[in-house]
C-alpha positions as CSV (number, residue, x, y, z in Angstrom):
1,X,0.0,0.0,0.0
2,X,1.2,3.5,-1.4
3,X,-1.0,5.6,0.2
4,X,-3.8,5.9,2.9
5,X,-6.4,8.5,2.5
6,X,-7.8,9.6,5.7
7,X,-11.4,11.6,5.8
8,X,-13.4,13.2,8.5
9,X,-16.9,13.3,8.1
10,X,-19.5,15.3,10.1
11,X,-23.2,15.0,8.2
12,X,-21.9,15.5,4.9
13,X,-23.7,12.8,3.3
14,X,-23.7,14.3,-0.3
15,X,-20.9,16.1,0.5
16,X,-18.5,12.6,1.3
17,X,-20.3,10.8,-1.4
18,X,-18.7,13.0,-3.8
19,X,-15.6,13.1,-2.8
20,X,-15.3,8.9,-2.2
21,X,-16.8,8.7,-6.0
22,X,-14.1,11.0,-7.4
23,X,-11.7,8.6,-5.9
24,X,-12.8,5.7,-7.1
25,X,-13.9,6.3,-10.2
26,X,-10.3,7.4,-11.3
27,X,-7.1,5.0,-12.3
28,X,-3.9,5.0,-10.5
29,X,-0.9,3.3,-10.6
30,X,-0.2,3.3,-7.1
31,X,-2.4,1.5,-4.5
32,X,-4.2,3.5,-2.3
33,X,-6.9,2.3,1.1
34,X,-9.9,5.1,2.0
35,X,-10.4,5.3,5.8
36,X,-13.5,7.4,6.7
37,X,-13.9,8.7,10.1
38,X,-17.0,9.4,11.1
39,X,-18.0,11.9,14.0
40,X,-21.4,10.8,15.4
41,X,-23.2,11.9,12.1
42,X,-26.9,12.0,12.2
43,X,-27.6,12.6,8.7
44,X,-27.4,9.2,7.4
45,X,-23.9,9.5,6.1
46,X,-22.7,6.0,7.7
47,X,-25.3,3.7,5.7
48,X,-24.3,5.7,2.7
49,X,-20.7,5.2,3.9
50,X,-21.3,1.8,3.9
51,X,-22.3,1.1,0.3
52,X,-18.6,1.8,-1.1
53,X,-17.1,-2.0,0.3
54,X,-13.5,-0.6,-0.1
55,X,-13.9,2.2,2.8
56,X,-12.6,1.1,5.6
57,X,-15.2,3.1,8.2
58,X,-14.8,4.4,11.9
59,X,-17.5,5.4,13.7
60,X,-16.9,7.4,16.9
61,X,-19.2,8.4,19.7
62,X,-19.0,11.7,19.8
63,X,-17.5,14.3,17.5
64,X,-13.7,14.5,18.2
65,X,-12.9,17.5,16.0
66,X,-10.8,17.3,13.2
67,X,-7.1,16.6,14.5
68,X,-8.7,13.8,16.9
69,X,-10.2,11.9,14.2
70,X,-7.4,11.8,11.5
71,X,-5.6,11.1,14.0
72,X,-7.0,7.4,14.6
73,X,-6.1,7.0,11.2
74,X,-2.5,8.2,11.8
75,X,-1.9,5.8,14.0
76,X,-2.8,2.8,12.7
77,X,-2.3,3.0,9.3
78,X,0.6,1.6,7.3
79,X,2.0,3.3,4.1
80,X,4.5,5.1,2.9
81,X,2.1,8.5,2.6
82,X,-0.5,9.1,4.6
83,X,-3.4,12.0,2.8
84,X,-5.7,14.1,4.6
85,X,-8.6,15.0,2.7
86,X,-11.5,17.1,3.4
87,X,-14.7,15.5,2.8
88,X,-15.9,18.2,0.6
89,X,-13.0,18.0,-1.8
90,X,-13.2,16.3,-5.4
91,X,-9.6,14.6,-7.0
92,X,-9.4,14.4,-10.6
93,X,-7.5,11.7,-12.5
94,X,-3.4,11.6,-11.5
95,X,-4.0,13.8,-8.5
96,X,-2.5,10.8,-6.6
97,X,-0.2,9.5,-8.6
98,X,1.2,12.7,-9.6
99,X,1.8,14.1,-6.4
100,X,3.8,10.3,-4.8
101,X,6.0,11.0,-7.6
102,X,6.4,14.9,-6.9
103,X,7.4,13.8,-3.3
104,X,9.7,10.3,-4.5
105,X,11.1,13.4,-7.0
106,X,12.0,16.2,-4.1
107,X,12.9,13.8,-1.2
108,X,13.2,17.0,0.6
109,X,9.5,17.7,1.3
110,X,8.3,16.0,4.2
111,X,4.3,17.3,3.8
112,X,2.9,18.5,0.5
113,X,-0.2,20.1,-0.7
114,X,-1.0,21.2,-4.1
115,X,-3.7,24.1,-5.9
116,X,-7.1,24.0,-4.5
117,X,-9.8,25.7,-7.0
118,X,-13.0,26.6,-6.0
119,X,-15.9,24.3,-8.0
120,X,-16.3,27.4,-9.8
121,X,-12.3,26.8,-11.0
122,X,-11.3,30.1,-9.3
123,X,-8.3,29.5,-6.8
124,X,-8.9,28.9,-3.1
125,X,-5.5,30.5,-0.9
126,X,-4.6,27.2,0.6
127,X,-0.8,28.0,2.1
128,X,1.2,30.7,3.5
129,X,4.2,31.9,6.0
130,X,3.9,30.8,9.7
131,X,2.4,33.1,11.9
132,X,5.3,34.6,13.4
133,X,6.4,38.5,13.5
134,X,6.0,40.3,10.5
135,X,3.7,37.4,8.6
136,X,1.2,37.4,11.4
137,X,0.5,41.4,11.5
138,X,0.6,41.5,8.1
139,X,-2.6,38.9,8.1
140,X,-4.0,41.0,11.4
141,X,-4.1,44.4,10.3
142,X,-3.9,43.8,6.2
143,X,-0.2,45.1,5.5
144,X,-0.2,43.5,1.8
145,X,-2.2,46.2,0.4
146,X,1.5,48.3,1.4
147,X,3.9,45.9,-0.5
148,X,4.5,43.6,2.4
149,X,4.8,39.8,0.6
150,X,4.8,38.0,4.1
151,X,1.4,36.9,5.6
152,X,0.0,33.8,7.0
153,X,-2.9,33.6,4.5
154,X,-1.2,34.1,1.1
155,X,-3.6,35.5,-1.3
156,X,-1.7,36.6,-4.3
157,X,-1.9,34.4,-7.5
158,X,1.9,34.3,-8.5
159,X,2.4,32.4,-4.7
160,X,0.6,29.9,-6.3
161,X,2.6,29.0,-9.7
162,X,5.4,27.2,-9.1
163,X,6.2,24.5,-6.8
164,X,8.3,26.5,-3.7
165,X,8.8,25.8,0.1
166,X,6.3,27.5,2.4
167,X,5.2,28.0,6.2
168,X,2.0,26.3,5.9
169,X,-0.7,24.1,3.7
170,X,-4.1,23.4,4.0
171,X,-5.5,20.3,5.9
172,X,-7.9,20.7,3.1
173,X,-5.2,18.4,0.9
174,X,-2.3,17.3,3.0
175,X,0.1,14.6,1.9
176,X,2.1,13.4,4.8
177,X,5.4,11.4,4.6
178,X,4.8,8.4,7.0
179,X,8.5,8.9,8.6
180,X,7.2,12.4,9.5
181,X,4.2,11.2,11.8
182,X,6.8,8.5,13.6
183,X,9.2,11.3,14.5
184,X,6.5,14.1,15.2
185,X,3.7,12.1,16.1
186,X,-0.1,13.0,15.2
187,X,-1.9,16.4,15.3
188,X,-2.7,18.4,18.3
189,X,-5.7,17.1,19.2
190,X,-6.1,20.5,21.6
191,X,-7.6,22.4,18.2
192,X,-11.0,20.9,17.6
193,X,-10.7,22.2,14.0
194,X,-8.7,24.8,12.5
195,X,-5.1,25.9,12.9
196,X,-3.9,22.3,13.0
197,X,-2.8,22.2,10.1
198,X,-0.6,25.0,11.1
199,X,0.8,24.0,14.0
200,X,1.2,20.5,12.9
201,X,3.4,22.1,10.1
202,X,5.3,24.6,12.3
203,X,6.1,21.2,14.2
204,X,7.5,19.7,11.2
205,X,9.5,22.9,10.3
206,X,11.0,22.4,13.9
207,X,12.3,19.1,13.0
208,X,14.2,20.3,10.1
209,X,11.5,18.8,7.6
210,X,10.2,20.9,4.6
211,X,6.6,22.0,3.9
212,X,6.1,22.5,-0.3
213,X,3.5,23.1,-2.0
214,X,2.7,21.6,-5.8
215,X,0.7,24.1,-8.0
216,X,1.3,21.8,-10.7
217,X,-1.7,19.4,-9.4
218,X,-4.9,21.1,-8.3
219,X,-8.1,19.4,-6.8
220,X,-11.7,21.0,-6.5
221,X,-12.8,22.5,-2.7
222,X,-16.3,23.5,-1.5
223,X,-14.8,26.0,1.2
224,X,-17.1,25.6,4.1
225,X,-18.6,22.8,3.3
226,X,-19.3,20.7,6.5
227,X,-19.7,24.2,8.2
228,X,-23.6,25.9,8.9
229,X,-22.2,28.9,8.9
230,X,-18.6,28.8,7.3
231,X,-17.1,32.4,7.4
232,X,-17.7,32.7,11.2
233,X,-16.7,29.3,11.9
234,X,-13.2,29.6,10.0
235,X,-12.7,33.2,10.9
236,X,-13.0,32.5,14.1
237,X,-11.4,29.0,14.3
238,X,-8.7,30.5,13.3
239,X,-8.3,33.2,15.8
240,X,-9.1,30.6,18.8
241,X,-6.5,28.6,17.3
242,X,-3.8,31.5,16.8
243,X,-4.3,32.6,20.6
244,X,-3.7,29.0,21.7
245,X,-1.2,28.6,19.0
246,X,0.6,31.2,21.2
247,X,-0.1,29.9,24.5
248,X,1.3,26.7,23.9
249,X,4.8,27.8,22.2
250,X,4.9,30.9,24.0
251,X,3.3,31.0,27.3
252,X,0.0,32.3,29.0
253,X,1.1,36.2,28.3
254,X,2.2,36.2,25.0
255,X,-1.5,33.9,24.2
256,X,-2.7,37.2,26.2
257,X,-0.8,39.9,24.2
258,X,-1.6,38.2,20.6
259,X,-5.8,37.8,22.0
260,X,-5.4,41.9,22.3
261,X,-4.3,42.2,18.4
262,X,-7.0,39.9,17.3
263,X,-9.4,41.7,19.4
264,X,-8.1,45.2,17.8
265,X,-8.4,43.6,14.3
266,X,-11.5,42.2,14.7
267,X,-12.9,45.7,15.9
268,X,-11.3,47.7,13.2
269,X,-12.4,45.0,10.6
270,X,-16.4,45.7,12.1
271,X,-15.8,48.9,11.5
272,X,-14.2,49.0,8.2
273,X,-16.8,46.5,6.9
274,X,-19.2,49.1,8.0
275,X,-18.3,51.9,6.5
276,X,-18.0,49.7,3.5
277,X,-21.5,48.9,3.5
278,X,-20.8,44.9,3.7
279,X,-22.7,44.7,6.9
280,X,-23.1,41.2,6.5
281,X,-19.3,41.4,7.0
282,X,-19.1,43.3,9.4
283,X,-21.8,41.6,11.6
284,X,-19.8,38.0,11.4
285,X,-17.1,39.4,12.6
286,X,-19.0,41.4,15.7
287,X,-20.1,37.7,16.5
288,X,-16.8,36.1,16.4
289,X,-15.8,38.8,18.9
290,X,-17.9,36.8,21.3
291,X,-16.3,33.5,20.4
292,X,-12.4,33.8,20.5
């Protein structure tokens, strides 16, 4: 076995259904096993689970967040790469195949991801620098409309054409070499979902492994898919996550000192919004003040 794909899925019936039948329905040249977590859906997605024989399905009690459940998967599997996949992604033909042979290629990257489009084909930012010093008040307060090229979400095309070393990818795609997870061990199951994939990276980067990311391959991504209410949920997943982020590496004070910039971001991005006139904007993020 070349690679184990690992998904979570959280009453996204359709949702899962699509992305297992993208799967199979293409050929590839190296074999491949499709674990499927499931976290206490109620939506009927285990019967449907159940219908594709070459899933191999988990069924927890309760919902254990995203790091928790990949990370049963991490731990028993046994390959050579290990994906994580979001149930609402779709892979086309060669995605897999093309991207072991980009890793066998550039023995160098230790956790891949590649281009995620929209299903409308426009591109979905997917990667970036770490959150550290200049990248993260560059993402805070919006320094790249003054030239600065260093944020933790990287939202310019160009960052996306050619294959490059970067901070961060997406646990939307992530392809994981399995001598990574035995030295590193599995994600942090202290974020319930978001920033994971960040910190699991910044982890890696610790080790002295590299993080690349493969523009040449691209995958279709319903952003938000598994969410009710998806901008809130990320926006402020991400901020929980970045405060803890900071707690953990840092201490309690400097959690406390980065929680006062994302409170002063959050308020002048209300207000902005406002004065914008994208109220609905602006009145997500007055909610997620209330959540971080």
């Amino acid at each position: 076995m070349r690679v184990v794909i690992s998904i979570v899925n959280y009453n996204t019936e359709e949702l899962t259904k699509q992305c297992l039948e993208s799967i199979f329905s293409t050929k590839n040249k190296n074999d491949y096993e499709v674990w499927v977590v499931d976290n206490a859906s109620t939506d009927g997605s285990v019967n449907m689970i159940k219908e594709f024989k070459r899933v191999r399905l988990i069924e927890n009690n309760a919902n254990l967040g995203f790091g928790a459940a990949h990370n049963i998967v991490l731990k028993k599997a046994d390959a050579p790469y290990l994906l994580i996949l979001n149930s609402d992604c779709q892979v086309g033909e060669d995605v897999l195949d093309n991207m072991v042979t980009f890793m066998e290629k550039n023995p160098e990257a230790a956790i891949t991801s590649c281009k995620i489009l929209g299903f409308d084909g426009k591109l979905q930012p997917s990667a970036g620098d770490l959150p550290l010093g200049l990248a993260l008040f560059s993402w805070l307060f919006n320094l790249e409309v003054l030239g600065i090229n260093k944020s933790f979400h990287r939202n310019e095309p160009e960052y996306y054409k050619g294959v490059h070393e970067v901070g961060w990818v997406s646990g939307n795609f992530m392809l994981i070499r399995s001598s990574v997870i035995k030295k590193i061990g599995c994600f942090n199951e202290r974020f319930f979902m978001y920033f994971e994939d960040t910190e699991y990276c910044y982890r890696a980067k610790k080790a002295g492994y590299q993080i690349m990311i493969n523009p040449e391959v691209s995958i279709k991504h319903l952003s938000g898919g598994s969410l009710d209410d998806p901008k809130l949920r990320q926006w402020g997943g991400e901020y929980k996550g970045l405060v803890l982020f900071y707690n953990q590496y840092n201490g309690v004070l400097a959690g406390l000192f980065i929680k006062i910039l994302v409170y002063i971001s959050v308020f002048l991005r209300i207000i902005i919004y406002g004065l914008n006139g994208k109220l609905n904007y602006s009145n997500t993020y007055a909610k997620i003040i209330f959540s971080i």
